[in-house]
N, C-alpha and C positions, 0 to 999 in steps of 0.2 A: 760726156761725163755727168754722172747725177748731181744733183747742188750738194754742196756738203755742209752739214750743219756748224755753228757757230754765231758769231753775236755781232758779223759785221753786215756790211749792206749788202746784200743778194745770195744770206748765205738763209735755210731753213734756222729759223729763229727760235734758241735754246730756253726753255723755260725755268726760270729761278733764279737766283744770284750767281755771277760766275766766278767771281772773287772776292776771299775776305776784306775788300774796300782798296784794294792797290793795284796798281799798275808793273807788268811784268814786261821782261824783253828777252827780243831773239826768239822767239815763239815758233814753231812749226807749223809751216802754211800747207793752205789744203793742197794738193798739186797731185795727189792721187786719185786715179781712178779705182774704186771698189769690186772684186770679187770675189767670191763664197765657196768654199767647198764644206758640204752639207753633209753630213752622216758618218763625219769622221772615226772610225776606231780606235781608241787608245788601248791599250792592254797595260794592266799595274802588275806588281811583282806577283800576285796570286792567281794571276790569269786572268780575272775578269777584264770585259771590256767596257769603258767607259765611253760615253756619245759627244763629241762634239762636231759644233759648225765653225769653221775655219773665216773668218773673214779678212781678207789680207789687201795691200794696193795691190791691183793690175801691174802686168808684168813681171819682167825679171827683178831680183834683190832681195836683200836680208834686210830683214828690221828686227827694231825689237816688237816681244808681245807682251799684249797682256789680257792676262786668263782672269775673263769670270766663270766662277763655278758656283752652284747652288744646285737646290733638287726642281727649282721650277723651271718650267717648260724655257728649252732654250728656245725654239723653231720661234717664239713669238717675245725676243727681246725688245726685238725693234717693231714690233705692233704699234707701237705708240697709244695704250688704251692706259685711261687710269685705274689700272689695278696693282695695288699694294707687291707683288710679284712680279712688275716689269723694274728691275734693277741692277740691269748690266751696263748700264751706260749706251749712250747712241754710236752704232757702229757706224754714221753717218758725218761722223765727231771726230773717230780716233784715226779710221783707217784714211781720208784723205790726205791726213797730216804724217803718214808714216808709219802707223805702228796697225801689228796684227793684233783683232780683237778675237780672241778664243773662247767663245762662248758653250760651258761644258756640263753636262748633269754631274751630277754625285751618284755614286753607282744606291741603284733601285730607281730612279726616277727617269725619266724622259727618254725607254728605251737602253739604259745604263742597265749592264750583270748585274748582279748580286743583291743583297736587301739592305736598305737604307736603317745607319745605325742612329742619327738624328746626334752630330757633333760628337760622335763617339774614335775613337783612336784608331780602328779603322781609315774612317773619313782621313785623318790627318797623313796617312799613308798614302793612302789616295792621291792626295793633294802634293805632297811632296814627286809622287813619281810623276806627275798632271806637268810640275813645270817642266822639270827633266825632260820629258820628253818634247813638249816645245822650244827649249833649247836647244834639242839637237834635229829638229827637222830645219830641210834646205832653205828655209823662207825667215828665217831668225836666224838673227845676228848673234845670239848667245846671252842676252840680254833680254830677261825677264820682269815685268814687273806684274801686278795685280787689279783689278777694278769692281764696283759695284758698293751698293751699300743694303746694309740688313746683313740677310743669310751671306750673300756674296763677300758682304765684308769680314763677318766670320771666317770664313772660308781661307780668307785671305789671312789671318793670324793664325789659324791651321798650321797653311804650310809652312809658315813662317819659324814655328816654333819648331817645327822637321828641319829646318835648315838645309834645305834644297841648293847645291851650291850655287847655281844659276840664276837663283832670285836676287835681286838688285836692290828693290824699293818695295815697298807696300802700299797704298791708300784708305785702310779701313774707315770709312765714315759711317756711323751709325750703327757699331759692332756691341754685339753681346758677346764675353770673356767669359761668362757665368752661367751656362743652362738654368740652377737652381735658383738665382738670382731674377731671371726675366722668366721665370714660369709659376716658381714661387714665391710669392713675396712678404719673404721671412716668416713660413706658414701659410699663407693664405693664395690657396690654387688661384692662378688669372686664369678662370673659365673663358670668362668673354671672347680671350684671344684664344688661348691652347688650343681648346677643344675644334671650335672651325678652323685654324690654323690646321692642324693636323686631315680633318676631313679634303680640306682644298689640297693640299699635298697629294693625299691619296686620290683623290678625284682626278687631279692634272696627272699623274705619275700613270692613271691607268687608260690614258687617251694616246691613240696610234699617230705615227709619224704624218700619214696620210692625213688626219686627221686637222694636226695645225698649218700644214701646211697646204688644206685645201683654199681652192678658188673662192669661196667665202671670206675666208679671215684674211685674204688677200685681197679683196675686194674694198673690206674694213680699213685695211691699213691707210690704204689711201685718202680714205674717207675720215678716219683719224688724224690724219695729219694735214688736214686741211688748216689753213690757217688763224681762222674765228674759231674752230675746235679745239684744236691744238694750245690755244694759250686760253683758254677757259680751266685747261687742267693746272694750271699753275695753282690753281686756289684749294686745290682738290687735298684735303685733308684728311689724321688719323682715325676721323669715325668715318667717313666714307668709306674709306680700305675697310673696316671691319665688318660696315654691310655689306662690303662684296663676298667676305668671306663667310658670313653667316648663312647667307641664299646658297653657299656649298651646300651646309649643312642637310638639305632639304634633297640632294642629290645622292643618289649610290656611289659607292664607292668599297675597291677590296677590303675587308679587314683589317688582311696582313700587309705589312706592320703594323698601320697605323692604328688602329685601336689598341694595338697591344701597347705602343709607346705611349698612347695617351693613359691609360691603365697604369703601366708605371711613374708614370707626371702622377698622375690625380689622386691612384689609389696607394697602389704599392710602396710609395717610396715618398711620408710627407716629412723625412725627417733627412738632411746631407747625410751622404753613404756612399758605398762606393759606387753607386750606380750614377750618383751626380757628380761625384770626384773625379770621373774618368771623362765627364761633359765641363772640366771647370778648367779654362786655361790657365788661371791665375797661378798655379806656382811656375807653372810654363813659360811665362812670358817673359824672366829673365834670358833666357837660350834665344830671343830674340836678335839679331846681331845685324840687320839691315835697316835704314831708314824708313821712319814707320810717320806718316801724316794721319792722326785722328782728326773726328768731329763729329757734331750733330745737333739737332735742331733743339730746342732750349723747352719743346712741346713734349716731346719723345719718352715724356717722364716714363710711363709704366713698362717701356721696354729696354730701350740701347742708352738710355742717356744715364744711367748710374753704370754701367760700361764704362764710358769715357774716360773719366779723370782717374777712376781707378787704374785704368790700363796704363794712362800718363804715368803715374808715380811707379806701377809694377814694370817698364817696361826699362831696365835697367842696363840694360845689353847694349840697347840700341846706340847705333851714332850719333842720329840725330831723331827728334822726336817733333813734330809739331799737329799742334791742336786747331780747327777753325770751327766755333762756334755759330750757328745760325739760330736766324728769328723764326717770326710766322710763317710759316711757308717754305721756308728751305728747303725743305725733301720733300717733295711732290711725286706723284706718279704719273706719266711715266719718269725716270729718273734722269735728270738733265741737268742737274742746278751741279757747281764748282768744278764742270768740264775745264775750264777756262783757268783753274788753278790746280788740278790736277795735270792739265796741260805743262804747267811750269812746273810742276812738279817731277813728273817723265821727264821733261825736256831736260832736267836738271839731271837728272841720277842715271836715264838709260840712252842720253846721246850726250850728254858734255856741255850742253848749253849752260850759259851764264844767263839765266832767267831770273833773277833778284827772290826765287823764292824763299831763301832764307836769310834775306833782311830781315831785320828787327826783331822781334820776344818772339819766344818758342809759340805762344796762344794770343788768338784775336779773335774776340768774339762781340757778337751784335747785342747791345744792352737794350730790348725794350724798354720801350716810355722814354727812355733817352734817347733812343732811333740813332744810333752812333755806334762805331766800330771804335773799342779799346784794345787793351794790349797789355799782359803781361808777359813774366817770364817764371813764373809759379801759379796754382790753385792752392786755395784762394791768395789772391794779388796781398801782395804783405801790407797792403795797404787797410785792410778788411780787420774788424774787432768785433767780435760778440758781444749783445743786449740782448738780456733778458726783459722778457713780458709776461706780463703776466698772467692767468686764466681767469679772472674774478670772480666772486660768487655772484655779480651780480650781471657778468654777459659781457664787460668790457674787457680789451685786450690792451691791459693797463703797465706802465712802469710802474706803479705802485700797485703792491698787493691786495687793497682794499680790503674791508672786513673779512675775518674766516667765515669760510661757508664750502658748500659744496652744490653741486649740479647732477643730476640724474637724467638718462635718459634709459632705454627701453628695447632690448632686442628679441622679437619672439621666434622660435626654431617654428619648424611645420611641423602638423598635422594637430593643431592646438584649439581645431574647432572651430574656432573664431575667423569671421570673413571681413571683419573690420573694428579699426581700434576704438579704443574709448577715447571719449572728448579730453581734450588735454594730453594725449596720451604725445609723447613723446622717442622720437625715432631716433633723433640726433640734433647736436648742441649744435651753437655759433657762440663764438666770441666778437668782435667786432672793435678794432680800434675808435678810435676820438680821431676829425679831419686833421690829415697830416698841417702842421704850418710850414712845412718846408719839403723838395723834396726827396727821397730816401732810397739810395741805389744799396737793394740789397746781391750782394754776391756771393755766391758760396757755398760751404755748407750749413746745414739748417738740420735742429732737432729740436724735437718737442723731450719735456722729462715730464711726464704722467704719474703722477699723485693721483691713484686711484684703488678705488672698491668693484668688488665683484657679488652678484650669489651667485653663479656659475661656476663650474671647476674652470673653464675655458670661456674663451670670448674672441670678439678680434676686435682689434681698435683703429679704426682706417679716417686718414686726417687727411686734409687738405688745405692748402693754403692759400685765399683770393686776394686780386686788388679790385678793390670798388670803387667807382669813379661818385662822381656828388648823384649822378644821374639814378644814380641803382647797376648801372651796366656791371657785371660781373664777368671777371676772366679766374681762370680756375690756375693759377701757379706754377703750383709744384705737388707732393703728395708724398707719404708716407704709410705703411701698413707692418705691421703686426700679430700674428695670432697670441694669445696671452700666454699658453704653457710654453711659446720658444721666447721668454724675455732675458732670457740668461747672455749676459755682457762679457766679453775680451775687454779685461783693462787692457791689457798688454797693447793690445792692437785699437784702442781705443781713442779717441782724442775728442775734444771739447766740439760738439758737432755732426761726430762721427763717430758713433758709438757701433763696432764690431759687432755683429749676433750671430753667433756660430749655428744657431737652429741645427744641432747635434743633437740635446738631449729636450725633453719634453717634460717640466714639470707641472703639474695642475696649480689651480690657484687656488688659493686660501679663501675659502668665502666672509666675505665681510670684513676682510683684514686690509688697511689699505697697505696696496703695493707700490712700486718705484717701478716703472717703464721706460726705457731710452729710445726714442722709436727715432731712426733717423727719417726726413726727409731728402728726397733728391736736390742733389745740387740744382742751382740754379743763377739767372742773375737777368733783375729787373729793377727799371726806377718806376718805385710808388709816387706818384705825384703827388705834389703839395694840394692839398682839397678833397686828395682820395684817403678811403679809409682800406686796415688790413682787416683780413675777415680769417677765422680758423675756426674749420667745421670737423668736427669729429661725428663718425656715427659707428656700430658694430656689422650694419650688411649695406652694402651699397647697389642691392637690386633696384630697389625702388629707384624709377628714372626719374626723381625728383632728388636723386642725391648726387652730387660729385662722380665723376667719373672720368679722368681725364682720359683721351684720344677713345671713349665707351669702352675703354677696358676694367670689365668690374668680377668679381671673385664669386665662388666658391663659398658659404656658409657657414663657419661654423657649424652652427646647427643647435646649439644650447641658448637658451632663453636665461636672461640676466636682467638684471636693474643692475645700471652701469653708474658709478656717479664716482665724479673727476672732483678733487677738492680743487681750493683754491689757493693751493702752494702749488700745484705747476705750472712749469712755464716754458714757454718757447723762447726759443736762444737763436736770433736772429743774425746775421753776418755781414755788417753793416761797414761799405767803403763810405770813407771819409775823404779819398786823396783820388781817386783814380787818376791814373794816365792815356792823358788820350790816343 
């Protein structure tokens, strides 16, 4: 029998954290041996056939499964290479322990019928008929649950919301609820990602069966999983994933769909419509009615991580709901980190086990700078109160408002002749705190309110939020974005924080009038250490690679040239715990 992956001694050694900081019991031991049926046919109510590879224990028996589904290439789940697209979990992991890992495309991709609607209502049909039918094949027990994170964990709130009767349990970590949300960010296209996202999709989606599963990338695997290789990807970060995805870009690939659905992201559709209402699970996700584990890495800002907490409070249905928060490094490629508590997790809901996973607060999450695992039973922890800061006219990010004034900076559109700025010339602000005296565990939600001028009818206003250590070393936060005509606020759905932006209607701005902006930032939670200062950088494009950019996901341009200037009545509204529990 091949080694089976896991975190004890002689087992292929799991990259990442494997639990939120606890100790679980009755665990399911590896005692299986592994194998594969390859090229599976599923057929859904409409006849198309969907692809999957079947990976179950050796021998006779029923287990439970569980189905990852996305549009990328299954044949190379277990590649073990760090690309942003290996995130079904290790079939090396699941199957020794008992359960069948059903690794499946979404129809258009990987050999899959029909054409890829990208999180569309189709998809969810799909998904729904996906488990059903692994329920009722002879190798399951009748007990479903789900795995993977990113697309795969989408995938997974999918079917969820189809209510599949056979589904059990879910694990989404690192799930996007919102198409318009993780592509648009309240107006302002994420090029960075979309665009090569989409081309790599298309590029994998038009490579033959033969193809991944040649004696090459077979050759690789092994050679990937060596064990000085293998744990070097632990460190493998969100701007690594984007240069793999960008070197697509330089390759052919079909069209169709994919350019047409970038087309509707980019050009078609920059305002919520029905075209994104039908990609938004969010009113969806009360029909939820199975036990649902969220999470994700506290880095993840420009994509899954304003996902999270939102889906915690929408997921109303559900039985039981828990959150696990990670640090630096939690979601790596290939994907391997919280085996070990999704472990208890199945163990709990799709065989009976008493595995202590739902001891304690519903969320545990990892506080940088604290380097500690805390616990609540709400976001933000009721422990948490808003401070206001303030944006000074003179660059400090002060409790006191300091003299009125204002600050200017500079955004030029193309083809404006100029190949470089004039001296002085100004791209984008910083504010900068005074050294912390104590230190300052922020958690929560975070908004800036923008007291600002435009000449521009339009603009966009893209913040970011550092901690500075005494040294200069800068880490980049969290982040928030804006285009100026969608500033229009949901009181209704609003809260001190969390200010609602329907980005439905499009008003231009007023030139030279100051305006009022509620730009949220993404949640978040870190301790600012005593000695370090806070830093908030605003600019209007964030091409230039001297500006902010968390995981290099950077936008899309307006495209209108403005002198921007911020008075010095706004302020950022910080969410500062005073009591945490450890």
């Amino acid at each position: 029998m091949a080694k089976a992956a896991g975190i004890d001694p002689g087992q292929r050694q799991l990259n990442g954290p494997q639990t939120t900081g606890r100790d679980y019991r009755n665990l399911s031991a590896p005692i299986h041996g592994v194998r594969c049926d390859e090229d599976v046919a599923i057929t859904v109510r409409d006849g198309v056939e969907l692809m999957a590879d079947v990976h179950r224990p050796a021998g006779d028996g029923r287990f439970p499964a569980l189905i990852a589904a996305s549009p990328y290439p299954r044949q190379i789940q277990n590649l073990g290479a760090p690309m942003g697209f290996i995130e079904a979990g290790a079939t090396d992991f699941w199957v020794p322990r008992g359960y069948v890992h059903v690794i499946a495309n979404l129809r258009g991709t990987g050999g899959s019928g029909g054409t890829f609607g990208f999180f569309d209502a189709q998809e969810r049909r799909d998904l729904y008929d996906l488990v059903e039918w692994a329920a009722e094949q002879p190798w399951c027990d009748g007990n479903v649950g789900m795995i993977g994170i990113s697309y795969f964990a989408m995938a997974q709130l999918e079917a969820a919301v189809e209510r599949p009767p056979h589904l059990r349990a879910i694990f989404p970590v690192a799930v996007t609820t919102d198409l318009y949300e993780a592509a648009v960010h309240h107006g302002l296209f994420s090029s960075g990602f979309v665009t090569p996202f989409l081309a790599m999709v298309g590029l994998t989606s038009g490579r033959s069966d033969r193809f991944w599963r040649s004696d090459l990338l077979e050759a690789a695997r092994a050679v990937l999983h060596t064990k000085p290789l293998h744990h070097r990807f632990a460190t493998m970060n969100g701007e690594s994933s984007v240069a793999v995805l960008h070197a697509a870009l330089k390759l052919h690939h079909d069209p169709h769909p994919w350019d047409d659905l970038w087309q509707a992201m980019a050009v078609e559709h920059p305002l919520r419509d029905a075209w994104w209402d039908e990609r938004d699970l969010r009113p969806l996700l009360d029909r939820v009615e199975v036990p649902t584990y969220l999470g994700c890495d506290w880095d993840n800002v420009p994509l899954h991580l304003p996902s999270t907490f939102a889906a915690f409070r929408d997921l109303t249905g559900a039985p039981v709901t828990r959150v696990g928060m990670l640090g630096e490094f939690g979601l790596t490629w290939p994907w391997e980190s919280l085996h070990v508590e999704a472990l208890a997790w199945y163990d709990h809901w799709l065989k009976g086990h008493d595995t202590g996973i739902l001891d304690g607060p519903a969320i545990r999450y990892w506080l940088p700078g604290a380097e500690e695992w805390r616990a609540s039973d709400v976001w933000p922890p009721q422990t948490v109160a808003h401070r206001a800061l303030a944006l000074r006219a003179d660059g400090e990010l002060g409790e006191d408002a300091g003299p009125p004034g204002e600050r200017s900076f500079l955004v030029l559109g193309e083809g404006l002749g100029r190949s470089t700025g004039s001296v002085g010339e100004t791209a984008q602000l910083e504010w900068t705190s005074v050294p912390l005296e104590h230190d300052l565990d922020v958690v929560g939600e975070i908004e800036v309110e923008l007291r600002a001028t435009a000449t521009a009818i339009d603009t966009a206003w893209i913040i970011t939020l550092q901690d500075v250590a005494p040294d200069g070393a800068t880490v980049d936060v969290t982040a928030g974005w804006l285009r100026a005509s969608l500033r229009e606020v949901d009181p209704e759905r609003s809260r001190p924080g969390a200010p609602e932006l329907p980005c439905r209607r499009a008003a231009a701005v007023v030139t030279g009038r100051m305006t009022i902006y509620r730009i949220p930032l993404v949640s978040t939670a870190r301790r600012f250490s005593a000695g370090n200062r806070l830093r908030l950088v605003i600019t209007g494009d964030d091409h230039d690679p001297a500006t902010p950019a968390i995981m290099g996901f950077r936008h899309a341009p307006v495209g209108t040239s403005s002198l921007n200037s911020i008075h010095s009545s706004s302020r950022l509204l910080l969410p500062i715990d005073e009591g945490p529990t450890p």
